[in-house]
N, C-alpha and C positions, 0 to 999 in steps of 0.2 A: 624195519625200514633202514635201509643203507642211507650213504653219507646224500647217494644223487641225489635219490627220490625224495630225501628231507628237502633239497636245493630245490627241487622242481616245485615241491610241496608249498615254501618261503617264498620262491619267484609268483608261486600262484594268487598266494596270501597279498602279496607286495600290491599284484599287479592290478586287483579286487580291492585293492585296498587304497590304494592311487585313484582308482576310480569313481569310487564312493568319495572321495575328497575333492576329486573335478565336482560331480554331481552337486557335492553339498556347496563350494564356492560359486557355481553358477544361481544356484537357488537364493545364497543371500548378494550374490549382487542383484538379482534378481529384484530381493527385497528392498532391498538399498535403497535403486531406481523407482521401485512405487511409491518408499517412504519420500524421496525427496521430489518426485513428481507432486507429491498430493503436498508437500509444503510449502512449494512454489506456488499451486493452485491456492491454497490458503493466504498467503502473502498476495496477489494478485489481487483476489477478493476482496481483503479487506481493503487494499488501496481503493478499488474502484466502489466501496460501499460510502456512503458520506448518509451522516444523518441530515433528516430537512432541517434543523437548525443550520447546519454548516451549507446546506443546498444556498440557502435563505441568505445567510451573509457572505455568500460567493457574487450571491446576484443584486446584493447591496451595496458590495465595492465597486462591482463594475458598472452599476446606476453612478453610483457617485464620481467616479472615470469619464463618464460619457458626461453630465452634467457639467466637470469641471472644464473638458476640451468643448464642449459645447458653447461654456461664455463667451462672451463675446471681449474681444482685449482691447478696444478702445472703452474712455469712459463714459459709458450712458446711461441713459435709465434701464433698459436692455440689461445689460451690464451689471448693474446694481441690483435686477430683482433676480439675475442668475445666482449671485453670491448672496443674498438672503434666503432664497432656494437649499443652496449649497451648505450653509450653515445652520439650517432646520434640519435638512437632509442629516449632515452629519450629528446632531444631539440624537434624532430619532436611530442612527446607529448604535451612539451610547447606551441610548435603554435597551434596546435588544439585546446587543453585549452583557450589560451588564445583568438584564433582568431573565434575559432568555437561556447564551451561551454561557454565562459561568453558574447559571442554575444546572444547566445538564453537564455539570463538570468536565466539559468537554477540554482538552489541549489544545489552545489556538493559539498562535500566533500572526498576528495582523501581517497583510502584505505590504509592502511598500506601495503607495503612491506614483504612477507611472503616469 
């Protein structure tokens, strides 16, 4: 083989071989994109999954919201049997909390009061 045909020979290797490296970086971006599509998917998910414990004391704060805008703000009987309401209301949270939610070890953090 002469000096060209080695050159043509290297150019050809080069240029097969540049190619195979486009190939293989489009393959793992490729992969990249599914890996991080499906761990978005997964992230997603678990936000929108809630066990019915946490279903249960979503829809007991917002009882307890509506009961407390519901009293009435002058002082009457009215008035008075909303906040005996309200304060039953609230122990019967407690034992769920306590008896329900920190039995299924769950991470809560109470909302604020709105």
């Amino acid at each position: 083989m002469n000096s060209n045909e080695e050159k043509l020979d290297y150019a050809q290797q080069a240029r097969k071989l540049s190619a195979e490296l486009e190939a293989f970086a489009e393959q793992q971006k490729a992969l990249q994109m599914e890996f991080l599509k499906q761990k978005i998917e997964q992230v997603e998910n678990m936000q929108e999954e809630q066990s019915v414990e946490e279903k249960i004391w979503s829809q007991m704060m917002d009882l307890w919201q509506a009961l407390d805008t519901a009293k009435p703000q002058d002082r009457n009987e009215s008035a008075r049997r909303y906040a005996v309401t309200v304060t039953e209301f609230q122990k019967v949270m407690g034992y769920f909390y306590t008896f329900v939610m920190q039995e299924c070890s769950l991470e809560f953090r109470p909302e604020e009061k709105k």
